[in-house]
Wavefront OBJ file of the C-alpha trace (Angstrom):
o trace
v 34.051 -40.280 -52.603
v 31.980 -40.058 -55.560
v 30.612 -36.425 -57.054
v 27.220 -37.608 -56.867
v 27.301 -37.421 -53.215
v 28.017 -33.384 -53.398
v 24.112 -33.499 -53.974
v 24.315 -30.724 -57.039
v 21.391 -30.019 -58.818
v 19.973 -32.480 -61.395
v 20.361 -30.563 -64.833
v 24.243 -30.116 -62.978
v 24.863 -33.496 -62.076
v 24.300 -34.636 -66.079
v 26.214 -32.341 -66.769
v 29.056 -33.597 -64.651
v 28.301 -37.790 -65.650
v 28.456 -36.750 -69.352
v 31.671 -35.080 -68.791
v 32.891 -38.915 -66.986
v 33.531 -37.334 -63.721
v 33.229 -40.171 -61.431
v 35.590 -39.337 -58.324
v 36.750 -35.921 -57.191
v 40.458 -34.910 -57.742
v 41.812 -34.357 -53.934
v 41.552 -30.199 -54.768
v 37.934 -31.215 -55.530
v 37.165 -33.223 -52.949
v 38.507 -30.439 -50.323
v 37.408 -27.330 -51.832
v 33.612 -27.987 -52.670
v 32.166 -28.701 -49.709
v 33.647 -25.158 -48.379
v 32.685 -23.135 -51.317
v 29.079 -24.678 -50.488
v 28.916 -23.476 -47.359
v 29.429 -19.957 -49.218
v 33.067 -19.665 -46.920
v 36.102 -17.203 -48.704
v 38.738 -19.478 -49.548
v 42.484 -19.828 -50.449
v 43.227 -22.468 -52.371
v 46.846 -23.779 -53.559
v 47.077 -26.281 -56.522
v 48.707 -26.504 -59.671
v 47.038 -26.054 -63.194
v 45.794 -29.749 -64.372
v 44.582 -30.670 -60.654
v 40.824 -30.050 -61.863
v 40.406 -26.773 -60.015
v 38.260 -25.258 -62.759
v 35.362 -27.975 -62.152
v 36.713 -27.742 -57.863
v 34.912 -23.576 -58.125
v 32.953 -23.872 -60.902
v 30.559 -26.928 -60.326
v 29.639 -25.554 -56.814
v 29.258 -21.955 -58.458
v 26.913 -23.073 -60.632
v 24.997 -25.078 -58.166
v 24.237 -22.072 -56.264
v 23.343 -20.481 -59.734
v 20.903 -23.714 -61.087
v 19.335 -23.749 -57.405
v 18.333 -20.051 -57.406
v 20.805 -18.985 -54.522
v 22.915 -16.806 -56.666
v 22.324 -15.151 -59.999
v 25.565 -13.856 -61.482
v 29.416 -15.318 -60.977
v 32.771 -13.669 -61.926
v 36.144 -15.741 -62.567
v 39.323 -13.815 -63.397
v 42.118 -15.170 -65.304
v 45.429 -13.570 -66.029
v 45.289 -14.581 -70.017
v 42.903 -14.823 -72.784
v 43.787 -18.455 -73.576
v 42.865 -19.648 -70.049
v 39.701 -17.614 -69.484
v 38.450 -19.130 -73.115
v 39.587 -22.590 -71.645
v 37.373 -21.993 -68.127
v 34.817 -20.952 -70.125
v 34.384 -23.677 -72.459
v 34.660 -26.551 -69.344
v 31.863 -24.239 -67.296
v 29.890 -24.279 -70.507
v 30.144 -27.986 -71.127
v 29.241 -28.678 -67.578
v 26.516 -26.273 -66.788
v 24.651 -26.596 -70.051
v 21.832 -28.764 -69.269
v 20.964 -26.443 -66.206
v 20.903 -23.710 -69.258
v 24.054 -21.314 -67.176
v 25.097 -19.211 -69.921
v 28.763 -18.017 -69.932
v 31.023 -15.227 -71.835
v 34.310 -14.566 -71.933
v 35.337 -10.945 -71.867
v 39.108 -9.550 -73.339
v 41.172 -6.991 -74.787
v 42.110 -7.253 -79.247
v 38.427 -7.080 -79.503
v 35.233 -4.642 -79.917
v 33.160 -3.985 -76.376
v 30.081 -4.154 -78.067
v 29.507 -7.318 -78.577
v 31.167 -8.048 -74.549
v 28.588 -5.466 -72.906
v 25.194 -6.494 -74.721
v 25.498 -10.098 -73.502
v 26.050 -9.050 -70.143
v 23.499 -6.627 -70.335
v 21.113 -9.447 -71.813
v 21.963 -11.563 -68.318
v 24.617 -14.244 -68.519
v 25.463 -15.529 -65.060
v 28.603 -16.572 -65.397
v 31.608 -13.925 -66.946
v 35.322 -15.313 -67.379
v 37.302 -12.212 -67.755
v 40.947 -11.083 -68.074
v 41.972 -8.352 -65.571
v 42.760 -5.367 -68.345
v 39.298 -5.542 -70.294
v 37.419 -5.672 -66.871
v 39.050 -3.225 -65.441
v 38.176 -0.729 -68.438
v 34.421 -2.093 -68.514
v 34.214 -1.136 -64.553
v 36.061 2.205 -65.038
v 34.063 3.110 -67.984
v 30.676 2.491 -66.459
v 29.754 -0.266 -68.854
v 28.805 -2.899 -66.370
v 27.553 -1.165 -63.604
v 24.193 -3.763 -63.265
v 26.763 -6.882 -63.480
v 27.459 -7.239 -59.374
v 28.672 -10.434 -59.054
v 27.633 -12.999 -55.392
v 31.204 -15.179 -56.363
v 34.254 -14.183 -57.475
v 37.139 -16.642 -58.648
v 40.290 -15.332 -58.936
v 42.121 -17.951 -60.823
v 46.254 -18.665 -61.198
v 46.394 -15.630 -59.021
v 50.609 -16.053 -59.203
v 50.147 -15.556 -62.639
v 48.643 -11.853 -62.501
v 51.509 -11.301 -59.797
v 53.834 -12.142 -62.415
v 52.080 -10.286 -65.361
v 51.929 -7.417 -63.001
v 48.052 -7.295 -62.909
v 48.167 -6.736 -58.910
v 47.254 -2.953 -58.909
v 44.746 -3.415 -61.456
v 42.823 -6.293 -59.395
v 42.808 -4.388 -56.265
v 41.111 -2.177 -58.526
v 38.580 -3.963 -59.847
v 37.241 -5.290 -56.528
v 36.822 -1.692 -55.309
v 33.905 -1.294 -58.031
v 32.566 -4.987 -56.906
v 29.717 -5.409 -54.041
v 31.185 -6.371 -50.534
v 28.859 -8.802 -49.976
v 30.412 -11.703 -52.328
v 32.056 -14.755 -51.868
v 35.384 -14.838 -53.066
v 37.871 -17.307 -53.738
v 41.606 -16.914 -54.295
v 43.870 -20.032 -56.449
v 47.425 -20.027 -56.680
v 50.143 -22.531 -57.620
v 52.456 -20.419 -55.050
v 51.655 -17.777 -52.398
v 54.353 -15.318 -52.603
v 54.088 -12.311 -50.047
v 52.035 -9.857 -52.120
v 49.517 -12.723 -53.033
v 49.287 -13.185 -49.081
v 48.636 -9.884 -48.699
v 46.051 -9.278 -51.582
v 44.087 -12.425 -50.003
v 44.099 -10.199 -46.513
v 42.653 -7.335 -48.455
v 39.863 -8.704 -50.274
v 38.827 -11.949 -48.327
v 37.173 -12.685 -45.176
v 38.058 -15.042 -42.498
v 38.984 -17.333 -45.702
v 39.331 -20.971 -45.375
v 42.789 -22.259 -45.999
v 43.295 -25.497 -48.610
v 46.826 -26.642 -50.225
v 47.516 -29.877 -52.788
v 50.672 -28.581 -53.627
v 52.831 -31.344 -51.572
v 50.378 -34.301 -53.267
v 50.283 -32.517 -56.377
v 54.388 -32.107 -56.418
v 54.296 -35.489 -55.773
v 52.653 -37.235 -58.328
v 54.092 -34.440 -60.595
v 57.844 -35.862 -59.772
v 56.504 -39.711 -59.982
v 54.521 -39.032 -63.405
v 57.159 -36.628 -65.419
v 60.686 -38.181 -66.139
v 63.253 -35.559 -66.064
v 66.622 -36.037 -68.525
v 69.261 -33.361 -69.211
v 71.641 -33.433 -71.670
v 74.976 -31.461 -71.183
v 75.938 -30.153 -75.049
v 77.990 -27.700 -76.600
v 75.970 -24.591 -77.696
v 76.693 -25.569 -81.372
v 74.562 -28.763 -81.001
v 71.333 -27.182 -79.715
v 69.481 -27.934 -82.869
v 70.959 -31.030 -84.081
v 69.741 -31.897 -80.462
v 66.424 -30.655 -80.585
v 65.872 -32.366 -84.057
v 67.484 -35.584 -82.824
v 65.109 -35.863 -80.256
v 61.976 -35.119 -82.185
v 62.772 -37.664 -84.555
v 63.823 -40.331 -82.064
v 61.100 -39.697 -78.777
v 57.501 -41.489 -79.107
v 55.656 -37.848 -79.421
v 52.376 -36.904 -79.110
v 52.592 -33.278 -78.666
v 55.393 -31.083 -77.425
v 56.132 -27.829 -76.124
v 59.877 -26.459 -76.810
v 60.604 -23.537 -74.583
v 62.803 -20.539 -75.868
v 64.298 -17.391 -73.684
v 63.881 -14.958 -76.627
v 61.005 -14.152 -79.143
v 64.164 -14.231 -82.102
v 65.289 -17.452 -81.005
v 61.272 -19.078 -81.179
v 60.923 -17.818 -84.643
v 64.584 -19.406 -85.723
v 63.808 -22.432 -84.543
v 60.256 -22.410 -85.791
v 61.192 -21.830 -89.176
v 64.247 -24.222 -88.889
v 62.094 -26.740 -87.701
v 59.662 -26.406 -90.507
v 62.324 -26.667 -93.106
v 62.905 -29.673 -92.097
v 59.814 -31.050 -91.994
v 58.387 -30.700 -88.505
v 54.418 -29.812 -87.899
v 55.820 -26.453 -85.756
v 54.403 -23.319 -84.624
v 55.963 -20.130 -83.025
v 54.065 -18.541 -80.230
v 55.657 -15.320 -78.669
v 54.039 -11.810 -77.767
v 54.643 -10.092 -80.599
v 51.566 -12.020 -82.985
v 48.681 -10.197 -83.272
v 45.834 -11.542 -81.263
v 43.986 -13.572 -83.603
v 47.161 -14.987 -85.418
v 47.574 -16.386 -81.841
v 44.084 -17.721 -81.076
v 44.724 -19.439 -84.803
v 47.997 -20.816 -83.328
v 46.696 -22.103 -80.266
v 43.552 -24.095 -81.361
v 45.855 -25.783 -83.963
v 47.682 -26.926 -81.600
v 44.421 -28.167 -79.054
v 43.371 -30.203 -81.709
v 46.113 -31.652 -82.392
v 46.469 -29.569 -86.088
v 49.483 -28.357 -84.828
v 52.080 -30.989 -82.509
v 54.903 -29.179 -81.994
v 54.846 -25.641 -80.115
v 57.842 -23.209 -79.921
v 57.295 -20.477 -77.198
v 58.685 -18.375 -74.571
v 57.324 -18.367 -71.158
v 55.215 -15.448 -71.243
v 53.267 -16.240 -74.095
v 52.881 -19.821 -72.949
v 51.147 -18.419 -69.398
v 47.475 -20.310 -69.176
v 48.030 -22.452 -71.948
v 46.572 -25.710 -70.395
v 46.716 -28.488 -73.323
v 45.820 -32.293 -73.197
v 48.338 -34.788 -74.198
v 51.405 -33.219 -74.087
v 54.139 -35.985 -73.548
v 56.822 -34.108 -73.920
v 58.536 -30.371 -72.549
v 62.026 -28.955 -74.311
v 64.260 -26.593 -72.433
v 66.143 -25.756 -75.433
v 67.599 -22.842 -73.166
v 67.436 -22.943 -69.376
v 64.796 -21.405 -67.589
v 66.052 -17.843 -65.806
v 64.573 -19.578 -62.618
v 63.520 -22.230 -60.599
v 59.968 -21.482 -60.962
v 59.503 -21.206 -64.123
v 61.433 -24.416 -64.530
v 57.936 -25.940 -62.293
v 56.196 -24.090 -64.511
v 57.432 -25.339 -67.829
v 57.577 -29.281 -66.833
v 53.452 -28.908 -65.282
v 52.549 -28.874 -68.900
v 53.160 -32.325 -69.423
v 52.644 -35.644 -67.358
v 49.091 -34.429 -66.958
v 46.087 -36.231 -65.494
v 47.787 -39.462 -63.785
v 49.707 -39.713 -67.284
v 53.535 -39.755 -67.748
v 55.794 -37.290 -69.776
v 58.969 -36.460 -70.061
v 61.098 -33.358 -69.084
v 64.088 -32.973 -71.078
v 66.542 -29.606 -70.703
v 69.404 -29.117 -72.952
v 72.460 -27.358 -70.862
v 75.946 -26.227 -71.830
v 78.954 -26.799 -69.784
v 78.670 -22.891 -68.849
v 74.839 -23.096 -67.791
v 75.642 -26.769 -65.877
v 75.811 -25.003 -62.331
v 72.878 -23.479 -62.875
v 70.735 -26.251 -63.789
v 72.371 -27.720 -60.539
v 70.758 -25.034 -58.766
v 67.780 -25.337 -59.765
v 67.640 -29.546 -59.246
v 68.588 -28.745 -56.224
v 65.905 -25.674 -55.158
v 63.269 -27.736 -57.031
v 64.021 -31.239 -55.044
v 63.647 -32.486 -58.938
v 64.962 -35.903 -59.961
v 67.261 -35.382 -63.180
v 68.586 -37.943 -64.874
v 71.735 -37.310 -67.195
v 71.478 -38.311 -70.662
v 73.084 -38.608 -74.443
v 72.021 -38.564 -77.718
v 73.918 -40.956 -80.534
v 74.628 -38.339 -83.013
v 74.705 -37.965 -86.874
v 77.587 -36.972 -88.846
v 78.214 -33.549 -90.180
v 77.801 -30.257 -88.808
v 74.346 -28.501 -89.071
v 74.166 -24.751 -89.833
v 74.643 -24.008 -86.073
v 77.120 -25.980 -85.764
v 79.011 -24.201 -88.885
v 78.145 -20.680 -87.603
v 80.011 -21.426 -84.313
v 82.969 -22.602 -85.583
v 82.549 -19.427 -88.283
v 82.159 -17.371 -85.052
v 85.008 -18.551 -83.093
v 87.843 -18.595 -85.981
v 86.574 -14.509 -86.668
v 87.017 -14.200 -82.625
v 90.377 -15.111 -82.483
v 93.684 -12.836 -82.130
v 96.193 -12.544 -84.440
v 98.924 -14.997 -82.869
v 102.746 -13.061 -83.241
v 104.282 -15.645 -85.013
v 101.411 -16.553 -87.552
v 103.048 -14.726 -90.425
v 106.085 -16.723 -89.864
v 104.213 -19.880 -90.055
v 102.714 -18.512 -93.425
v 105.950 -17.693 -94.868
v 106.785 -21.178 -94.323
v 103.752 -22.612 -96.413
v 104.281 -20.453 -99.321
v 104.220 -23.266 -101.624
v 101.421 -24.551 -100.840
v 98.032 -23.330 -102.861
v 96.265 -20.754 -100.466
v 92.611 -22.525 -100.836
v 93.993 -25.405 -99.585
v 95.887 -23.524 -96.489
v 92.567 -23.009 -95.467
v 90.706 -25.812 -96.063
v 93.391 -27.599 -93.585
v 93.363 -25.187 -91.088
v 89.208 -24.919 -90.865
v 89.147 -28.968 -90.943
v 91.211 -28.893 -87.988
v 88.716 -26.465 -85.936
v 85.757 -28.936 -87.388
v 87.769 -32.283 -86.116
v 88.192 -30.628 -82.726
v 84.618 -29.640 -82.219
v 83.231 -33.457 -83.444
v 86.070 -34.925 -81.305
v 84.727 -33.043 -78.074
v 81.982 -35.728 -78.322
v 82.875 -38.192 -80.546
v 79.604 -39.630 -82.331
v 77.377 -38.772 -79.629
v 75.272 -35.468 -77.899
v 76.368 -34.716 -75.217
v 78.551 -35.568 -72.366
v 78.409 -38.784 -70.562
v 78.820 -39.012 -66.674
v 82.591 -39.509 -66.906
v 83.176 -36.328 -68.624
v 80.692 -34.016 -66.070
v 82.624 -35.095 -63.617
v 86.151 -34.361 -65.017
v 83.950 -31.010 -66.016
v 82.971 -30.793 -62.184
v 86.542 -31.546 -60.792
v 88.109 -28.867 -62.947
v 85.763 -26.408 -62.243
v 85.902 -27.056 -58.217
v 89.849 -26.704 -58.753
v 89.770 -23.621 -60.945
v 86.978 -21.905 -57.909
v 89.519 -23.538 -55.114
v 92.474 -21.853 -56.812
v 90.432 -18.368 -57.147
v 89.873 -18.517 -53.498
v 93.572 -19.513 -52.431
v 94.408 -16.747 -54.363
v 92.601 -14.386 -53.068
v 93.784 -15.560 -49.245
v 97.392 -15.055 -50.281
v 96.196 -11.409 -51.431
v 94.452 -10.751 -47.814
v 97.080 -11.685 -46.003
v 99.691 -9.169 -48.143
l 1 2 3 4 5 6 7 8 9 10 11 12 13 14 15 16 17 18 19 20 21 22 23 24 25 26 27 28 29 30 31 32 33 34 35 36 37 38 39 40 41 42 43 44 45 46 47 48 49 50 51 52 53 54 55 56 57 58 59 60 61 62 63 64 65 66 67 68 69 70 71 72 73 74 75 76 77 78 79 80 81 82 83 84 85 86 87 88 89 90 91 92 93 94 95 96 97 98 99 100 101 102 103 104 105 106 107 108 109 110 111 112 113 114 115 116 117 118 119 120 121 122 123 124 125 126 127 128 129 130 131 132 133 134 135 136 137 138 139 140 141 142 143 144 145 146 147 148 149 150 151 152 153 154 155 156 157 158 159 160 161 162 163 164 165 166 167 168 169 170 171 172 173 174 175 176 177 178 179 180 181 182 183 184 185 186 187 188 189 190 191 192 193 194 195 196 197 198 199 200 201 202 203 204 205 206 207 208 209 210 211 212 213 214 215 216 217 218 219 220 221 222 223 224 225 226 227 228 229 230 231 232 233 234 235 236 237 238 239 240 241 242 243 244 245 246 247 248 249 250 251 252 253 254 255 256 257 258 259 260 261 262 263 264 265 266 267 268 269 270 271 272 273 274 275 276 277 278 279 280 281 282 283 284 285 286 287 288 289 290 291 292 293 294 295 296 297 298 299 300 301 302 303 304 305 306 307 308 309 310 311 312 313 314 315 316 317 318 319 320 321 322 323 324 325 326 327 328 329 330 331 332 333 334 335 336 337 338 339 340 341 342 343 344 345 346 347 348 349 350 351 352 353 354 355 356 357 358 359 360 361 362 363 364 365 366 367 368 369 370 371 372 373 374 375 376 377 378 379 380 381 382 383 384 385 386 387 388 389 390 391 392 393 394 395 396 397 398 399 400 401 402 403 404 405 406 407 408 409 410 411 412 413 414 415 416 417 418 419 420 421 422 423 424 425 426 427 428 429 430 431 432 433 434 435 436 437 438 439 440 441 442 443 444 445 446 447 448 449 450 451 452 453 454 455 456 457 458 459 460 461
């Protein structure tokens, strides 16, 4: 199928040819045709399946044909309702469809007098919205379609109650139309509440598909004192265009960023503590390529849709299978391939297994050749783990019987014994090789089999 047989409007269609859409993306090629026919509709697809151009070039259609006047798409974050509203205004501006995006960290001013002055088309976060409806400031802007866009995404931002609450201020007599990557039970159930007799559409299984053929998927099984001598090993040896390096804390993004950028690496930190324009700056360094290398955690990377990113770091696990999904969709984007690359310890090995497992992903193990030396992780564990230990009974005795030898050296021996055991765990290589996970494996199902026997020997008592 080609898009010029969706028949849009002229001014539309150039839009469109400029843009080098030639064929419809399957999410496309389903969803149009219903959203023409001005059906409700639930829609499940990933981010990067072209579903912004799949509601937004029959939206504006109906706007550049005179069947509609004003449009309403809701995004959970600022960065993706800036990102809508840039593709609807690149593909609607020969048919002159003016859009605005509307969000909290700024004034209202600026927000109300443009839709007071009669743009059609208003890409808005659910917070700001909300207030503008509550407040009375938009009472004239009732809206014939309204998108509600990575709809999992408010779920998980806890937006729910306030979406509810903005469609009791909008008109009943609108089209609306739901997208999700998932459809948990309380998006089910907002989709009964504010659509009618919707039309049912999933890409998921195709999508998942191509997503597993597109993205390679490596783990490496490390020590927790090699993280960043990982990390940095991998930066410096992978064919990178841009990257995304995924933290569990705010602290640990900011570490890393700054470690990173001591050594040399174009990084930025992105986390929810930076003020909102510090963030914006962040962001569209990293778009245009300013920037290659982002450190974040997963909320603050929520709607951040970038081209070109090759490559995804878990330098800690995800908490979750999900957000594992989420973190790899970033890359392998667009037919092209990436690479997926997690960074476990011998602690957190199960639970990667888990989530290959929940997931259906295709991991492949991996090692990195190493360098030589310890890096100032790799001294702070050893640091940590000599302060950690006990007192042994007999050490004194031991002492007593080195007297004679110069107490600077005593220790120099004794913490170059702790360094030779940590670099012999893996020789001149990161991380394990398949020989040693299984010997991890084995041990570990004999240490759980022994738990249990024990515990039958204390039933039966």
């Amino acid at each position: 199928m080609k898009f010029s047989e969706f028949n849009f409007h002229r001014d539309l269609a150039k839009g469109v040819k400029i843009a080098g859409f030639r064929e419809p993306s399957p999410i496309q090629e389903m969803t149009i045709p219903v959203i023409n026919e001005g059906k409700d509709l639930v829609a499940q697809a990933h981010t990067g399946t072209g579903k912004t151009a799949a509601f937004g070039l029959p939206m504006m259609d109906k706007i550049a044909k005179g069947e509609i006047e004003r449009a309403l798409v809701i995004t959970p974050t600022r960065e993706l309702a800036t990102q809508v509203s840039d593709e609807l205004y690149h593909l609607g501006r020969f048919a002159g469809i003016r859009t605005l995006t509307v969000y909290g960290g700024v004034g209202y001013g600026r927000q109300i007098a443009l839709i007071h002055k009669g743009v059609q088309i208003v890409v808005a976060t659910p917070g700001r919205l909300k207030d503008l409806y509550k407040k009375g400031k938009i009472d004239a802007f009732n809206p014939e379609i309204v998108v509600l866009d990575e709809a999992d995404e408010m779920l998980d931002m806890g937006f729910l109650d306030d979406i509810k609450e903005i469609f009791d201020y909008i008109p009943q007599n609108r089209q609306t139309l739901l997208f999700s990557a998932t459809m948990p039970e309380p998006i089910k159930e907002l989709a009964n509440h504010i659509l009618y007799q919707p039309e049912f559409i999933s890409v998921v299984g195709e999508d998942e598909e191509t997503t597993n053929n597109v993205i390679e998927q490596r783990y490496y099984v490390i020590n927790e004192s090699q993280r960043d001598e990982a990390i940095v090993k991998l930066l410096e040896t992978e064919n990178i265009d841009k990257s995304i390096i995924f933290c569990r804390m705010k602290r640990e993004v900011d570490r890393l960023t700054e470690h990173l950028q001591a050594l040399g690496f174009n990084a930025a930190g992105l986390h929810g503590d930076l003020e909102q324009q510090d963030r914006e700056t962040i962001i569209k360094a990293y778009r245009r390529g300013q920037t290659k290398i982002m450190v974040a955690t997963d909320v603050a990377a929520r709607g951040l849709d970038v081209k070109n990113v090759t490559h995804v770091f878990n330098y800690h696990i995800p908490f979750d299978p999900q957000s594992y999904v989420h973190r790899i969709g970033r890359t392998g984007r667009a037919g092209k391939s990436g690479q997926a690359i997690t960074l476990v310890t011998t602690e957190e090995f199960r639970e990667l297994q888990r989530i290959q497992k929940e997931v259906g992903a295709d991991m492949r193990l991996a090692t990195i050749q190493g360098g030589k030396g310890l890096d100032e992780a790799g001294i702070e564990y050893i640091a940590d783990g000599i302060r950690s230990l006990p007192v042994h009974t007999q050490a004194q005795e031991v002492l007593d019987a080195l007297d004679e030898m110069d107490r600077s050296v005593l220790l120099e021996k004794l913490v170059s014994a702790f360094i030779e055991r940590e670099e012999q765990q893996v020789g001149s290589q990161i991380g394990f090789n398949q020989q040693k996970v299984n010997a991890m494996l084995a041990a570990y199902e004999n240490e759980q089999n022994a738990t249990r026997n024990n515990n039958r020997r204390k039933k039966r008592r």
